[in-house]
DRENNURO-276560 format. One line per field, with one value per residue (C-alpha): x, y negated, z; residue number from 1. Coordinates in nm, 3 decimals, padded with zeros to 5 digits, always signed. Example, Ala and Ser with C-alpha at 12.3 -4.5 7.8 and 13.67 -1.06 7.14 Angstrom:
c1 = +01.230_+01.367
c2 = +00.450_+00.106
c3 = +00.780_+00.714
resi = 1_2
//
This chain:
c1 = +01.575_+01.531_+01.779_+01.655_+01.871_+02.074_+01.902_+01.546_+01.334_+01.086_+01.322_+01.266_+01.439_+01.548_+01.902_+01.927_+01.772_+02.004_+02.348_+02.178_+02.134_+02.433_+02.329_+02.025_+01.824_+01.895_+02.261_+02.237_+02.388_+02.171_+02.239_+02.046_+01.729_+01.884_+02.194_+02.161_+02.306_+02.497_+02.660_+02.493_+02.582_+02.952_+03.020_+02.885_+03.064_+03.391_+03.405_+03.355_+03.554_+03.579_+03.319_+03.125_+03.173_+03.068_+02.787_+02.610_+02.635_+02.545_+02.227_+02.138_+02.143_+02.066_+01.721_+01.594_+01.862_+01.836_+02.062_+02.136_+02.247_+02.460_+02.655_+02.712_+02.794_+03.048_+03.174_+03.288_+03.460_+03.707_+03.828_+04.214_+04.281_+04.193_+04.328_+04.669_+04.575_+04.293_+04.172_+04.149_+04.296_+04.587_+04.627_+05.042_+05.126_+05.399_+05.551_+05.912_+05.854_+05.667_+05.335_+05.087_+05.000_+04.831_+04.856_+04.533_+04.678_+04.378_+04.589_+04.649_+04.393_+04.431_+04.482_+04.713_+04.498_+04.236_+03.976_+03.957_+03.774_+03.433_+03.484_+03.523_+03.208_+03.022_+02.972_+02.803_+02.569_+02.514_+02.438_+02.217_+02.058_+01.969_+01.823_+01.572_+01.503_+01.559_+01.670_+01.621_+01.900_+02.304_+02.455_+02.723_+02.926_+03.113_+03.408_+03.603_+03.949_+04.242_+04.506_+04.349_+03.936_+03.969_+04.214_+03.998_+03.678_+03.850_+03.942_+03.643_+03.341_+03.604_+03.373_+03.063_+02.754_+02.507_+02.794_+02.990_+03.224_+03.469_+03.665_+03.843_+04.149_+04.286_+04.586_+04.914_+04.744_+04.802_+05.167_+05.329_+05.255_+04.867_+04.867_+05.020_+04.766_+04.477_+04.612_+04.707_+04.361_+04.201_+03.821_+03.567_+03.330_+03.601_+03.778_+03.943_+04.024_+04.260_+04.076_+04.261_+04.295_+04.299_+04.066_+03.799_+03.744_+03.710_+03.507_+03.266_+03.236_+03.120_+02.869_+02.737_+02.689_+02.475_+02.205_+02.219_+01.873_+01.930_+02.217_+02.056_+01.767_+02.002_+02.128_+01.855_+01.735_+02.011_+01.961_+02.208_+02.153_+02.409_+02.565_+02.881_+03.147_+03.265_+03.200_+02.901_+02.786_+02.651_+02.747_+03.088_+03.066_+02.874_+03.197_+03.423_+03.268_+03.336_+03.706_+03.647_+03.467_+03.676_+04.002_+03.857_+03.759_+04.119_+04.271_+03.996_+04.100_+04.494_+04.412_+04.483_+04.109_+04.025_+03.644_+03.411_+03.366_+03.738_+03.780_+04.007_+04.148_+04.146_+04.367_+04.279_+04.486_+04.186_+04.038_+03.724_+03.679_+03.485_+03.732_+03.693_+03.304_+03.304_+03.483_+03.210_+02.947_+03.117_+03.098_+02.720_+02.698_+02.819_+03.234_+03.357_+03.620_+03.720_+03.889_+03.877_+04.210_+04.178_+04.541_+04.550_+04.846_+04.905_+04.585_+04.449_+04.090_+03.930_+04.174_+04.119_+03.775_+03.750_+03.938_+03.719_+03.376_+03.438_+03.473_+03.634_+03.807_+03.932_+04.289_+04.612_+04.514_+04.925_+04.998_+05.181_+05.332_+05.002_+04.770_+04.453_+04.461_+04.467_+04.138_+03.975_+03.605_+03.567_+03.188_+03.145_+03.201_+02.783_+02.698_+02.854_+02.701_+02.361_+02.402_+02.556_+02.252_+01.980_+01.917_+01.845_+01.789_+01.723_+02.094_+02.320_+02.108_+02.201_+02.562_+02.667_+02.479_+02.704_+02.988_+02.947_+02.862_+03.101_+03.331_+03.276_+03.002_+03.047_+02.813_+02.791_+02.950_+02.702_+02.810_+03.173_+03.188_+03.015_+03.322_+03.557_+03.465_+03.494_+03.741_+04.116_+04.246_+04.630_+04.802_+05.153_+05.347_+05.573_+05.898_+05.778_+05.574_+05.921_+06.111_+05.826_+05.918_+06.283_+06.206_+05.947_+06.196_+06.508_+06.309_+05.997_+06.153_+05.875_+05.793_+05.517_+05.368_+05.310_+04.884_+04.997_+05.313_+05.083_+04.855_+05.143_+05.320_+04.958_+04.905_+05.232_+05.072_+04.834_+05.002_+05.246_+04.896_+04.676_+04.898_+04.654_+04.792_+04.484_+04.536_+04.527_+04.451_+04.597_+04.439_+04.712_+04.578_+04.834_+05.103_+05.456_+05.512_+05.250_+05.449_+05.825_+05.945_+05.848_+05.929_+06.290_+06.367_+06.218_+06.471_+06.720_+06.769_+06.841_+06.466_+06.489_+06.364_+06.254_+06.002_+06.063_+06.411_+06.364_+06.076_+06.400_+06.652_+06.309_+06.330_+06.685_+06.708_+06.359_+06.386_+06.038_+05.884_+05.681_+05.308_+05.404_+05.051_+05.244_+05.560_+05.372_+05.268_+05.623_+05.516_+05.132_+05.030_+04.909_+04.507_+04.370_+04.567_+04.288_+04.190_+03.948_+03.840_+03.615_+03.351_+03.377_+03.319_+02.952_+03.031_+03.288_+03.058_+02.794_+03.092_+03.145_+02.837_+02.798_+03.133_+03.288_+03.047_+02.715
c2 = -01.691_-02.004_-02.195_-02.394_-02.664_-02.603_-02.896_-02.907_-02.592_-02.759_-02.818_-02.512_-02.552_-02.373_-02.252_-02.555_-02.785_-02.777_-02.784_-03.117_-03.217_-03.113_-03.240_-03.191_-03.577_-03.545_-03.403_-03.026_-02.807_-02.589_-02.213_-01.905_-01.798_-01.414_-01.220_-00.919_-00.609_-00.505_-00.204_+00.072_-00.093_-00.074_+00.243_+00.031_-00.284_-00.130_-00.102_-00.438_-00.728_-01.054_-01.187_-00.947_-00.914_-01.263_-01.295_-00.972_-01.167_-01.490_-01.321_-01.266_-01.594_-01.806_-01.702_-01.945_-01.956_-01.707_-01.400_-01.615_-01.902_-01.779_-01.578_-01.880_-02.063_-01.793_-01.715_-02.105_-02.133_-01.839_-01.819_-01.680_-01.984_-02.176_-01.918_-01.782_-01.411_-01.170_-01.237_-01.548_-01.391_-01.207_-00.985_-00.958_-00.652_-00.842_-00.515_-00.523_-00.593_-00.333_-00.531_-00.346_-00.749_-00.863_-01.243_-01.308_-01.595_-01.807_-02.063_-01.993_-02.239_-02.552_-02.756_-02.497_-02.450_-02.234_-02.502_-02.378_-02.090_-02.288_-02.646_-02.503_-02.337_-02.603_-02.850_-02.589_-02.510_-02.860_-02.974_-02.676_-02.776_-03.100_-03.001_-02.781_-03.094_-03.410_-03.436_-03.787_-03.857_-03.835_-03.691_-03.921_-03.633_-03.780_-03.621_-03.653_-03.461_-03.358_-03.305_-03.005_-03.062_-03.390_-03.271_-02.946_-03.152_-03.429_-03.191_-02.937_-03.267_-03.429_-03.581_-03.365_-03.449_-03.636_-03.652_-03.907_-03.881_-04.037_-03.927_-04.019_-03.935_-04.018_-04.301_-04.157_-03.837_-03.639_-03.473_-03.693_-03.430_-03.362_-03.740_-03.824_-03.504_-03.777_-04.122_-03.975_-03.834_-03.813_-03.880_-04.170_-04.084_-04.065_-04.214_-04.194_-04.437_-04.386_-04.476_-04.605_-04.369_-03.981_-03.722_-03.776_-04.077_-04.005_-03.725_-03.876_-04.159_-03.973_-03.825_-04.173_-04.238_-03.905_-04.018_-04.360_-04.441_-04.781_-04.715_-04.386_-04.576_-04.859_-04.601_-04.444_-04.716_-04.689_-04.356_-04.218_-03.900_-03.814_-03.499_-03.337_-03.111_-03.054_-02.728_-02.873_-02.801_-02.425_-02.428_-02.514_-02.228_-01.944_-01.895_-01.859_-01.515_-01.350_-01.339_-01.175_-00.869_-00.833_-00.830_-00.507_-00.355_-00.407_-00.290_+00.030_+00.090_+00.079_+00.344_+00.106_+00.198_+00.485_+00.460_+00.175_+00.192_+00.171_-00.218_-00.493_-00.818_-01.160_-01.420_-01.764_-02.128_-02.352_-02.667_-02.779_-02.380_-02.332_-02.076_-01.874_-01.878_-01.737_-01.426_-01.402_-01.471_-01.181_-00.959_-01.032_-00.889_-00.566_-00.552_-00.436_-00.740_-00.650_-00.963_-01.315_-01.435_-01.852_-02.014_-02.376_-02.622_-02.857_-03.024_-02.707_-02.839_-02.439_-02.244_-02.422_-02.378_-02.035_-01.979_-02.175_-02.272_-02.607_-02.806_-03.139_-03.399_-03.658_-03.553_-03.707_-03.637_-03.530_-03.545_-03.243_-03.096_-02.869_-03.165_-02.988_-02.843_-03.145_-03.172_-03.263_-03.209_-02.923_-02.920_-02.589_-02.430_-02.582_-02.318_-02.021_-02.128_-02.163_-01.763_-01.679_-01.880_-01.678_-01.976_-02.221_-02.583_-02.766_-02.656_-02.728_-03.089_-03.180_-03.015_-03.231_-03.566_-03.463_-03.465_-03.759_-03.977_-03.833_-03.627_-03.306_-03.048_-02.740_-02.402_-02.212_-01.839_-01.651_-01.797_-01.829_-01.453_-01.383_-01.596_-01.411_-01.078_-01.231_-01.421_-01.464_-01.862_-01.922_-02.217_-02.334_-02.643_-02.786_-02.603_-02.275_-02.377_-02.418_-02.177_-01.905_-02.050_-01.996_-01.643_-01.534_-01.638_-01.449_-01.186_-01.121_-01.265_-01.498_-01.875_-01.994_-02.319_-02.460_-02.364_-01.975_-01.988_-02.116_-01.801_-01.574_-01.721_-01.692_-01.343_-01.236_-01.408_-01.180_-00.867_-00.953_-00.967_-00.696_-00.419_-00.399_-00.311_-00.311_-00.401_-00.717_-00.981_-01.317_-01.626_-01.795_-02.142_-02.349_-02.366_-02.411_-02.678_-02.897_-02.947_-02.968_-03.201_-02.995_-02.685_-02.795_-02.874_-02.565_-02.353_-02.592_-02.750_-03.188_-03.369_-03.531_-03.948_-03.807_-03.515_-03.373_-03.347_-03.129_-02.926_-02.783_-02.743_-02.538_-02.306_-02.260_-02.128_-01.919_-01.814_-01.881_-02.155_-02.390_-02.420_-02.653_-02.860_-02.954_-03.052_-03.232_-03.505_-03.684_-03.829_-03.908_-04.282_-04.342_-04.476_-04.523_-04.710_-04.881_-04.889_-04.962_-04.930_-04.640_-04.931_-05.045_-04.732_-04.754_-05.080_-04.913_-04.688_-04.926_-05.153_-04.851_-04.749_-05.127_-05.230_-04.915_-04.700_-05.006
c3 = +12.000_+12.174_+12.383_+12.689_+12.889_+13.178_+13.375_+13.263_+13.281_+13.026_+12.747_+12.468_+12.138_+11.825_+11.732_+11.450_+11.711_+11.942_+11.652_+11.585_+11.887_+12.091_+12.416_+12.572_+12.676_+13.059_+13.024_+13.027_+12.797_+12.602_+12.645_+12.460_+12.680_+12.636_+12.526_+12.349_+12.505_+12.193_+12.300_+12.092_+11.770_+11.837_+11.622_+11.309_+11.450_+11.463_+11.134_+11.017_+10.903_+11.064_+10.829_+10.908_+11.259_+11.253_+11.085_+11.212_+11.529_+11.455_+11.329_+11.695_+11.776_+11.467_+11.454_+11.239_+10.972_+10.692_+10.566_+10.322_+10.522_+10.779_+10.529_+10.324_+10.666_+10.712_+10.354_+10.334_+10.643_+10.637_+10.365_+10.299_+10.128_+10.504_+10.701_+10.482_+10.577_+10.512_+10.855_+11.047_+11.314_+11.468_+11.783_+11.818_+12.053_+12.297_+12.470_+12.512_+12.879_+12.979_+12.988_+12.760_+12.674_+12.301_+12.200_+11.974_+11.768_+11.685_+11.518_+11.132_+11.042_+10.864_+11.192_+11.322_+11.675_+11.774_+11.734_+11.347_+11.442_+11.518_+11.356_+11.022_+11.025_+11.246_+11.005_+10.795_+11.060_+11.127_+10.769_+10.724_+11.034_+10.991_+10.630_+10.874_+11.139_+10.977_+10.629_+10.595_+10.884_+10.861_+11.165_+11.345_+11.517_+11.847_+11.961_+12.304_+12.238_+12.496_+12.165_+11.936_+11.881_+11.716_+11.417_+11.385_+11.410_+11.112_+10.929_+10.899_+10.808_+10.626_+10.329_+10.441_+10.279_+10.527_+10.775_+10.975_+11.243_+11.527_+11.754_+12.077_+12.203_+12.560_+12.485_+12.558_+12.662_+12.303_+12.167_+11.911_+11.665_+11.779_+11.717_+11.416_+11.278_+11.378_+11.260_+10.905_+10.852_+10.533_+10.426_+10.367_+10.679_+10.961_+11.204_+11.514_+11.802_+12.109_+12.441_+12.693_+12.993_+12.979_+12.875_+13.117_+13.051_+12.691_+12.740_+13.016_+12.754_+12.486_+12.711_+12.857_+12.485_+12.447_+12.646_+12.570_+12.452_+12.312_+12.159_+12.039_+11.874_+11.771_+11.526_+11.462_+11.260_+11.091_+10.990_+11.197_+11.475_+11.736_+11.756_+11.920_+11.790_+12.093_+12.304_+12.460_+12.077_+12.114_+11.738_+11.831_+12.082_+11.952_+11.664_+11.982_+12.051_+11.784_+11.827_+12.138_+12.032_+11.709_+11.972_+12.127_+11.823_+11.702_+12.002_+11.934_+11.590_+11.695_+11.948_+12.260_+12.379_+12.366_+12.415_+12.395_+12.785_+12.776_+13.010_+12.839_+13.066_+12.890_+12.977_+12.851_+12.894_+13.011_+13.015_+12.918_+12.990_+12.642_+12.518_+12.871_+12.844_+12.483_+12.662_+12.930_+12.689_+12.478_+12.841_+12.870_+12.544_+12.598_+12.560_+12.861_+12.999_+13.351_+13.475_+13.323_+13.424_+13.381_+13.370_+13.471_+13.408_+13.696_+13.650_+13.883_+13.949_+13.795_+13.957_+14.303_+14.231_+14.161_+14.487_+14.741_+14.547_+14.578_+14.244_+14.309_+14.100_+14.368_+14.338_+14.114_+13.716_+13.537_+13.206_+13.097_+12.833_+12.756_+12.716_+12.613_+12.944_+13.097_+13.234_+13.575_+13.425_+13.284_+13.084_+13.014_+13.351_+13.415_+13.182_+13.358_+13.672_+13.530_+13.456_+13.816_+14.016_+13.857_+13.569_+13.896_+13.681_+13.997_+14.149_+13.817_+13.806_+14.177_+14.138_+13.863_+13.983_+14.299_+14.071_+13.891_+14.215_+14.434_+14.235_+14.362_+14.469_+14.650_+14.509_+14.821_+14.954_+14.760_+14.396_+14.473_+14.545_+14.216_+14.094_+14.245_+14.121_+13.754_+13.752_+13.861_+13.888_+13.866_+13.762_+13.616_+13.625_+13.361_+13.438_+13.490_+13.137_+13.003_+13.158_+13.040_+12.630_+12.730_+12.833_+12.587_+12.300_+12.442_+12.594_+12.340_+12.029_+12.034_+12.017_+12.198_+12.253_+12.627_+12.618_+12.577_+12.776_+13.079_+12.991_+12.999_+13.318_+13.493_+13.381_+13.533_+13.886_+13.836_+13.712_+14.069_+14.321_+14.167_+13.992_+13.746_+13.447_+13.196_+12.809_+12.807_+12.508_+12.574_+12.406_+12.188_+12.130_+11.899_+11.710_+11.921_+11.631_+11.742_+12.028_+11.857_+12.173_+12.468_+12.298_+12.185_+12.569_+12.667_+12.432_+12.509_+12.236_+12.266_+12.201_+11.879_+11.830_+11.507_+11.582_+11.212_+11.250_+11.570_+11.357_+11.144_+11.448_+11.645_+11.272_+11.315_+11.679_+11.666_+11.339_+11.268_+11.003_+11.074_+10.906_+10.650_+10.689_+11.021_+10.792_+10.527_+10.811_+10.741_+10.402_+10.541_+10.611_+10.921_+10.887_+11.242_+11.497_+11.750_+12.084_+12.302_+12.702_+12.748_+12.875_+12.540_+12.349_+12.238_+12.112_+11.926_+11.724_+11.661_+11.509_+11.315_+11.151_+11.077_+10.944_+10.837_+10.744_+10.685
resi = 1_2_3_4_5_6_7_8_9_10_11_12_13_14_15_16_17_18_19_20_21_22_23_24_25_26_27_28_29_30_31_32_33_34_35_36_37_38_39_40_41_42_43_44_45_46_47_48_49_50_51_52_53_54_55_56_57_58_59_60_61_62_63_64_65_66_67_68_69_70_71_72_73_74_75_76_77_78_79_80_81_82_83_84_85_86_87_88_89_90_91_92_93_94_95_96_97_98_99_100_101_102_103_104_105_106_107_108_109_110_111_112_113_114_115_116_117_118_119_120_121_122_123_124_125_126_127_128_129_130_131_132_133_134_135_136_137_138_139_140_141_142_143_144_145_146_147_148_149_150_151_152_153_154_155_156_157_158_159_160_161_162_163_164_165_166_167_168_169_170_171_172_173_174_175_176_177_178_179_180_181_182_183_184_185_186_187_188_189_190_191_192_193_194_195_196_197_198_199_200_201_202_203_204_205_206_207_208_209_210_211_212_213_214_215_216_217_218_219_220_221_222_223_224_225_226_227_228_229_230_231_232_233_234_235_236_237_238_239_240_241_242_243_244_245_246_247_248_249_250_251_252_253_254_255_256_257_258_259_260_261_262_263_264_265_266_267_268_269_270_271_272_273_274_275_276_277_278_279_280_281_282_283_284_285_286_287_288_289_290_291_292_293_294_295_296_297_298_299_300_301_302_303_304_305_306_307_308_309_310_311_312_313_314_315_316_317_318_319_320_321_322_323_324_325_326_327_328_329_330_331_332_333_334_335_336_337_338_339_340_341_342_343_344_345_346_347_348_349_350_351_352_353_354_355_356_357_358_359_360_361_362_363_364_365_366_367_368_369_370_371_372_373_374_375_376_377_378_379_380_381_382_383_384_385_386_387_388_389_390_391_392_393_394_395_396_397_398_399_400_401_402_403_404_405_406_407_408_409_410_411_412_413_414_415_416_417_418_419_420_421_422_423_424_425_426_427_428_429_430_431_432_433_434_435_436_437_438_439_440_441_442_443_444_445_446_447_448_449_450_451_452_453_454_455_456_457_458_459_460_461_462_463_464_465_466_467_468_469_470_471_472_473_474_475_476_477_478_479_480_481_482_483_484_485_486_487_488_489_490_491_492_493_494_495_496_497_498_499_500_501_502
//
């Protein structure tokens, strides 16, 4: 299996390649040159465990990692003790409404969001990685974050061998909780720094940095190689389909399908639209996803575009009260339409130089039809975000946290247009008690100065408990409090691999 980039035909790499490297030179994204059509080994499939599930798949595209490795890889990152269940995963049937709905909750890791599920078994592929391409290097991993990628992505290299690695945050752009989870991080080879302007800006930052070459050979002689744990990592993406084939062989085993042609909706809260892409990728692969329903907060910029074709960030950027969602670049969507124009280099390069000089580019009737047919766009603002808390408490009997409650207010959209009435698994991101102040209001309870002290009044009323690595933040001291312009960030990491890490 080799991987080649979205913008330059010429560019042909391995699987450990392109962990290392994150980002192809010119900008593209590297994506596998072919998916397996998995189909006839669902019988066998459906009988495995997550583990298994996961490695038997990362086999396909891992090609130049051992047995040996990948179940290590695996073995390491999901473990019980990580995940406080047999399986890293749940899928929570939600049917008192009459919706035959399934909330996958991907967030019983150690960060308490559904980032776990690839950055604790990235930095395993990465160190095992650069043991295969440059063993004499350390990897500096960057990291733009919207709120839940930067704790996952602290927390799973924390203290890995031959790694360091920094991440940015958008200034005022995180919860107080998502924050507070970076600032009291622990480990000699992190650290964090809040940028000052919103996600974007962090994110485009990061990849200005990328492709860099001075800078990149500034730290090269200092033994250092970039690479990204964000979802422009295929490392950091390839774990993100395995949750999607183990949901339909769950909902198989519980007698929800019927048959492996049997079709299955997904519903996804999106952003950066990794998460949504892992369920296409999943598709391409064989299970059988009718619709991909993509629910946007107010920051609409995906669900406008799957509606006219026409991607395009001029418009007002909100913070709301789901801010991983709050996105007006979304990276991962180049990928998807590097699959729906027939692999076409030369159109994803000129599509996102478009973007970046003029902030938008438009793909043309033929590709936004192929959209259409995929995918359904909806979006939700902060008070029907709230209001749909409020109801899935009194109604379901279950708290939710502003990602999913977007998911489940945009699968009701379209439940009300289409009638379609398909199982559906919807992708529960986080923990509502990540997000103690907007969840409190949304139940109606009074927001508390203190976020703890709400985090026991949210127990009382839901009659839930909160993960108590989200409790045991009160008594953590707070490490990382800078902040810098996001002209200033390269300066920022050499300052870093000189002074802190030198």
């Amino acid at each position: 299996m080799e991987y080649q980039s979205t913008r330059a035909p010429f560019v042909k790499l391995s699987a450990s390649q392109v962990i290392v490297k994150g980002i192809s030179d010119e900008g593209g994204l590297f994506v596998p040159e072919t998916f397996p059509d998995l189909s006839l080994s669902f019988p066998k499939m459906a009988e495995m465990s997550y583990r298994e599930l996961a490695k038997f798949l990362f086999s396909q595209f891992l090609s130049d990692f051992t047995p040996e490795e990948i179940s290590d890889c695996v073995e390491k990152a999901y473990t019980a003790e990580k995940f406080d269940d047999e399986e890293p995963v749940r899928l929570v049937p939600l049917t008192k409404t009459g919706e035959q709905k399934y909330l996958l909750e991907l967030w019983h890791g150690p960060t308490c969001a559904f980032k776990d599920m690839a950055l604790q078994i990235l930095p395993h592929f990465l160190t095992k990685a650069l043991k295969k391409n440059a063993p004499e290097k350390e990897a500096l991993i960057l990291v733009a974050t919207s709120g839940d990628t930067g704790k996952a992505a602290l927390e799973g290299f924390r203290n890995v061998d031959d790694t360091k690695i920094l991440v940015f945050y958008p200034q005022n752009g995180v919860s107080p909780m998502q924050q507070l989870q970076m600032q009291t991080q622990e480990g000699e080879n992190v650290m964090v720094c809040a940028v000052a302007g919103n996600f974007d800006d962090a994110q485009s930052g990061v990849k200005n940095i990328f492709t860099d070459q001075v800078l990149k050979a500034q730290l090269e002689k200092r033994g250092l190689l970039f690479s990204s744990a964000n979802s422009i990592n295929w490392g950091r993406l390839l774990p993100q389909i395995v949750y999607y084939f183990y949901s339909y062989f769950e909902l198989y085993r519980k007698g929800v399908l019927r048959t492996f042609g049997d079709k299955l909706n997904v519903v996804v809260p999106t952003g950066n639209f990794g998460n949504i892409l892992a369920a296409y990728y999943a598709c391409r692969m064989g299970i059988p996803i009718g619709r991909f329903i993509c629910a946007s907060n107010a920051n609409r910029v995906l669900s406008d575009f799957i509606h006219t074709g026409l991607y395009d960030r001029r418009r007002e950027f909100y913070t709301t009260t789901s801010p991983s969602m709050d996105i007006l670049i979304s990276s991962n969507l180049e990928r998807l339409l590097f699959a729906l124009s027939g692999e076409n280099h030369q159109a994803l390069a000129s599509w996102m130089a478009e973007l970046a000089s003029n902030g938008y580019y438009e793909v043309g009737k033929e590709i936004s039809e192929k959209v259409k047919m995929l995918f359904f766009g909806g979006s939700c603002d902060d008070a029907r975000t709230a209001s749909t808390i409020r109801q899935m408490l009194e109604k379901e009997g279950y708290l939710c946290d502003p990602h999913t409650a977007v998911a489940v207010e945009v699968y009701r959209q379209y439940l009300a247009e289409t009638g379609d009435h398909t199982p559906t698994v919807i992708a529960s991101t986080a923990s509502p008690y990540k997000f103690v102040s907007s969840v409190s209001q949304a139940v109606g309870l009074q927001v508390q100065e203190d976020e703890f002290q709400g985090l026991m009044e949210l127990e009382k009323i839901s009659g839930t408990k909160a993960p108590a690595q989200i409790k045991a933040l009160s008594e953590k001291e707070i490490r990382f409090t800078e902040i810098v312009k996001k002209q200033n960030m390269g300066d920022f990491v050499l300052h870093c691999a000189d002074s802190l890490w030198g």
